[in-house]
C-alpha atoms as a printed R data frame, in Angstrom:
   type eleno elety resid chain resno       x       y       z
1  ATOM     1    CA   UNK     A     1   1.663  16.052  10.501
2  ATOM     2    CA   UNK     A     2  -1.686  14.555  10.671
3  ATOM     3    CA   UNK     A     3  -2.190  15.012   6.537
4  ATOM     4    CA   UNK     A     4   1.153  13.919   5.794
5  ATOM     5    CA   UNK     A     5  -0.095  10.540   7.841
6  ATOM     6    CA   UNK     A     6  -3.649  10.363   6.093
7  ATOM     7    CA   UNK     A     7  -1.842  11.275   2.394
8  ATOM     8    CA   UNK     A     8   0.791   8.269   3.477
9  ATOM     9    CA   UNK     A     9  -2.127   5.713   4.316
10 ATOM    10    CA   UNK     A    10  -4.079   6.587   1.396
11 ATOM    11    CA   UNK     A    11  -1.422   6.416  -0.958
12 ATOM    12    CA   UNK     A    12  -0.030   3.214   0.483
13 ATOM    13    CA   UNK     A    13  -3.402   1.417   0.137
14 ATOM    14    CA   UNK     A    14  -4.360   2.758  -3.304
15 ATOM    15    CA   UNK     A    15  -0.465   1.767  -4.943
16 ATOM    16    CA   UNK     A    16  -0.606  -1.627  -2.699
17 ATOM    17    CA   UNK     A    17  -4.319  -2.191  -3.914
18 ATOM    18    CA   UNK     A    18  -3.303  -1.536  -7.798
19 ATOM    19    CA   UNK     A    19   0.047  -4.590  -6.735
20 ATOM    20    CA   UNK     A    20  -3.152  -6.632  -5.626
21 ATOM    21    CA   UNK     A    21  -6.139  -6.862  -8.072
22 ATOM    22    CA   UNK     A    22  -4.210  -5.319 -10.945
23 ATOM    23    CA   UNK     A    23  -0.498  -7.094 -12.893
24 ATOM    24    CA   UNK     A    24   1.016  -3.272 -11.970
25 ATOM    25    CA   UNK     A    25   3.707  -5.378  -9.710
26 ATOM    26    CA   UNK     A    26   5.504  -7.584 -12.988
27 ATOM    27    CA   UNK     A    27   4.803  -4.788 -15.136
28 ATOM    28    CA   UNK     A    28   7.019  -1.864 -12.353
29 ATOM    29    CA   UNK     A    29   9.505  -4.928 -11.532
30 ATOM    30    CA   UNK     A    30  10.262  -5.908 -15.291
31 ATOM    31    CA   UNK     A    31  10.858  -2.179 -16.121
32 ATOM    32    CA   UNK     A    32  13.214  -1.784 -13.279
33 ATOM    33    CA   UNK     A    33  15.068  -5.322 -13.593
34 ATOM    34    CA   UNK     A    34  14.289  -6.680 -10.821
35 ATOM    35    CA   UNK     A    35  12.354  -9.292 -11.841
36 ATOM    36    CA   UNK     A    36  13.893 -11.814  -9.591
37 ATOM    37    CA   UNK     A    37  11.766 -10.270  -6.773
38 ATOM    38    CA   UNK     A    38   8.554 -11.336  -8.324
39 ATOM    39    CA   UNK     A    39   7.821 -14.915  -7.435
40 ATOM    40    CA   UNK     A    40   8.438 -13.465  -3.390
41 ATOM    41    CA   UNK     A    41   6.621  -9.964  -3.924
42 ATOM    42    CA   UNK     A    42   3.488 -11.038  -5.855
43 ATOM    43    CA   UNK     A    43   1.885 -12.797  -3.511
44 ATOM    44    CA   UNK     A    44  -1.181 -12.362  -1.938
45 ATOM    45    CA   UNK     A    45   0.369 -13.538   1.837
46 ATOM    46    CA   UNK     A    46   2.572 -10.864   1.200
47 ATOM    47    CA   UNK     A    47   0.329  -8.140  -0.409
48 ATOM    48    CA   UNK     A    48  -2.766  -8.277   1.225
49 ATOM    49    CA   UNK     A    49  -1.168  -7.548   4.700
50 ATOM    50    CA   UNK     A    50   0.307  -4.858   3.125
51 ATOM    51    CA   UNK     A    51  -2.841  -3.707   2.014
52 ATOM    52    CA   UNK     A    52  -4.192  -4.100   5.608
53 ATOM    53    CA   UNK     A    53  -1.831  -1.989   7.204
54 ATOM    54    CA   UNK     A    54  -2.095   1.139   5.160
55 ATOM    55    CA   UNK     A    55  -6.297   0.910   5.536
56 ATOM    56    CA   UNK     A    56  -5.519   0.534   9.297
57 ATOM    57    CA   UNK     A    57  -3.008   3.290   8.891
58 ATOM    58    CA   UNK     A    58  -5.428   5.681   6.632
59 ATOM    59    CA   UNK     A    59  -8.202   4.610   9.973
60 ATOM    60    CA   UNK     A    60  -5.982   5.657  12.591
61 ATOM    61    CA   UNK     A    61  -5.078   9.101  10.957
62 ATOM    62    CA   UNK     A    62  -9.299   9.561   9.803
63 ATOM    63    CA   UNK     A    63  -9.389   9.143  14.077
64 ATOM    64    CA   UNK     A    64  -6.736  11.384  14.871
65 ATOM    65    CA   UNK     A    65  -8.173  14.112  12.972
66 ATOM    66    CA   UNK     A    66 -11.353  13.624  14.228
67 ATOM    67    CA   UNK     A    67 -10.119  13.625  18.216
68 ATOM    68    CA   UNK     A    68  -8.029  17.110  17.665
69 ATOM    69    CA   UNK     A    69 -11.034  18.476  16.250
C-alpha cells in the first residue's frame, strides 16, 4: 500500500507539473474534444493547488515509509 501511495503522489505531481509549466493540457484536451474545459482547467488557481497536493501527498507517503521502517 505504501508504494502504490508514493507511485500515486509522484505521478500526480510529475503529469500535474507537465499541465503547469508545459501547453500538455490544450494539446491532451484538443485530442480528446473537450476543449470546452480549457479556459476552467488551465489555470494556474486551479493547477498549482493541484500540484500542491500531490507534493504534499508524495511527502506524507516519503514519511510513512520512513516511520514503518
Amino acid at each position: 500500500m505504501k508504494n502504490r501511495l508514493l507511485s500515486l503522489g509522484l505521478l500526480g505531481a510529475i503529469v500535474s507539473a507537465l499541465c503547469c509549466f508545459t501547453p500538455l493540457l490544450p494539446i491532451v484536451l484538443t485530442a480528446v474534444g473537450l476543449t470546452g474545459l480549457l479556459g476552467l482547467l488551465y489555470n494556474d488557481a486551479v493547477l498549482l493547488p493541484i500540484l500542491a497536493g500531490f507534493l504534499i501527498l508524495t511527502g506524507y507517503a516519503l514519511w510513512r515509509q520512513k516511520q514503518q521502517e
